[in-house]
C-alpha positions as CSV (number, residue, x, y, z in Angstrom):
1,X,0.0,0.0,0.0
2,X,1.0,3.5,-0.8
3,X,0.7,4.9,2.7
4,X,3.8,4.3,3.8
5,X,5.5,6.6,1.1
6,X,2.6,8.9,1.5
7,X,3.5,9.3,5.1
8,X,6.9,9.8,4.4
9,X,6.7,12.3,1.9
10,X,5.0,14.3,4.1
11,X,7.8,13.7,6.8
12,X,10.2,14.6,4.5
13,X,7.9,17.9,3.5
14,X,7.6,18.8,7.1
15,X,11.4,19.1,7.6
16,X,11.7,21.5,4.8
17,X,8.5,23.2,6.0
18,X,9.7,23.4,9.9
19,X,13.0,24.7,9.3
20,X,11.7,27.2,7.3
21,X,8.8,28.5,9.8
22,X,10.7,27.4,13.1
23,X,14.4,28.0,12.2
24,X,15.3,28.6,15.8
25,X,13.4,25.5,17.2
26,X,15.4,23.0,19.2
27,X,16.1,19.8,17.4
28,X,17.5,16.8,18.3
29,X,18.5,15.1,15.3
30,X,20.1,17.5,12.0
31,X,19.1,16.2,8.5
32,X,22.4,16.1,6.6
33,X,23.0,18.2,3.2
34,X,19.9,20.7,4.2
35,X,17.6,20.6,1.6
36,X,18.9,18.4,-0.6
37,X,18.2,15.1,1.1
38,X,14.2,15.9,2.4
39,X,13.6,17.6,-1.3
40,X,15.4,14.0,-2.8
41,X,13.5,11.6,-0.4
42,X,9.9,13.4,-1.2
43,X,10.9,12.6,-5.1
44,X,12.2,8.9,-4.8
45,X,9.1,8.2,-2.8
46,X,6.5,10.1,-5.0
47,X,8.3,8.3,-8.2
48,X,7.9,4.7,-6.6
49,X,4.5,5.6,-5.6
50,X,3.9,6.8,-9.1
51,X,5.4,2.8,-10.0
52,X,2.7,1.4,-8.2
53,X,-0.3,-0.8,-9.8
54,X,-3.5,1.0,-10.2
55,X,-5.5,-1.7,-8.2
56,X,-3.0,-0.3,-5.3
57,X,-4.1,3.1,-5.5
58,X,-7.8,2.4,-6.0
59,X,-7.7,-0.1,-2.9
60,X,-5.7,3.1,-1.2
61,X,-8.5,5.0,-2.1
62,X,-11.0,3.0,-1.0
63,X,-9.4,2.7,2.9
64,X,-8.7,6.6,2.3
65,X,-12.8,6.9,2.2
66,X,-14.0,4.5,4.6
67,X,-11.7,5.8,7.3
68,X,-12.7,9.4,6.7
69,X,-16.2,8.3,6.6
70,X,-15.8,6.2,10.1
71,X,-13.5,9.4,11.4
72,X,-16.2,11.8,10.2
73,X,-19.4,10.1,11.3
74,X,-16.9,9.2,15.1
75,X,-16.3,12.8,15.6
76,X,-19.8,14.3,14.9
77,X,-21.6,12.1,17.7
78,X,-18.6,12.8,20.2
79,X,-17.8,16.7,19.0
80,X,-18.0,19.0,22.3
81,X,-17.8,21.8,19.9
82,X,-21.4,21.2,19.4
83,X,-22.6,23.9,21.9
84,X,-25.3,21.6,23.5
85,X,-23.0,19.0,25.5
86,X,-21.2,19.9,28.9
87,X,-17.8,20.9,29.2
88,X,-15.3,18.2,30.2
89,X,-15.4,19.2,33.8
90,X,-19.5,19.4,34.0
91,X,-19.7,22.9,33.3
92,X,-20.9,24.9,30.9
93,X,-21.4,23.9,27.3
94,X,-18.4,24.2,25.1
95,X,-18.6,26.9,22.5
96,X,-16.1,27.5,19.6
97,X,-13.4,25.3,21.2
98,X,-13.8,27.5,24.3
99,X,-15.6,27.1,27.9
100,X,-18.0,29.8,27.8
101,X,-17.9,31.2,31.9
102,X,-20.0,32.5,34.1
103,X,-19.8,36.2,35.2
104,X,-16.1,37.4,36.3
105,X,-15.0,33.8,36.5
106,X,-12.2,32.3,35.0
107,X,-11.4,29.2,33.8
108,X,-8.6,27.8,36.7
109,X,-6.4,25.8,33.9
110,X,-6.2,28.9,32.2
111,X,-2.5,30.1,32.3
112,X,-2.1,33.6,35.1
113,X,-0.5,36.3,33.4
């Protein structure tokens, strides 16, 4: 199955990508020749993808849909950004990804400042 060189193509896009929007980011482990070798490993993997049978890709597609329609149909019965469930804790109801609170009251996981 392709998703293995899917995946890391976009490992190897997310180097290039990082470095350029985090340059200053601590990292643990340095690609060697900096861009060359991300920028060559994307190619070689999109190329043997590309050598791939077409029954490959269409049964790639077809797990591709059924796991996005199981994801899809998952997260829209368990979504708390729904506005009509509870908050986590058993508060108020969850609103844009955000605890909506009571009058003056703050949220006490919230970060001081």
């Amino acid at each position: 199955m392709p998703t293995g060189l899917i995946a890391f193509v976009a490992v190897a896009a997310a180097v290039v990508v990082l470095r350029r929007i985090a340059p200053d980011a601590p990292r643990t482990f340095r690609v060697p020749l900096y861009p060359v070798v991300p920028v060559l490993c994307a190619l070689s993997c999109l190329y043997l993808a590309y050598l791939l049978p077409g029954i490959t890709w269409t049964l790639f597609a077809v797990w591709l849909l059924l796991a996005a329609g199981l994801y899809l149909c998952f997260g829209r019965r368990h979504s708390r950004l729904r506005g009509n469930e509870a908050a986590p804790d058993g508060g108020t109801p969850v609103t844009d990804g955000v605890a909506a609170s009571s009058a003056g009251e703050s949220d006490p996981r919230a970060p001081r400042v």
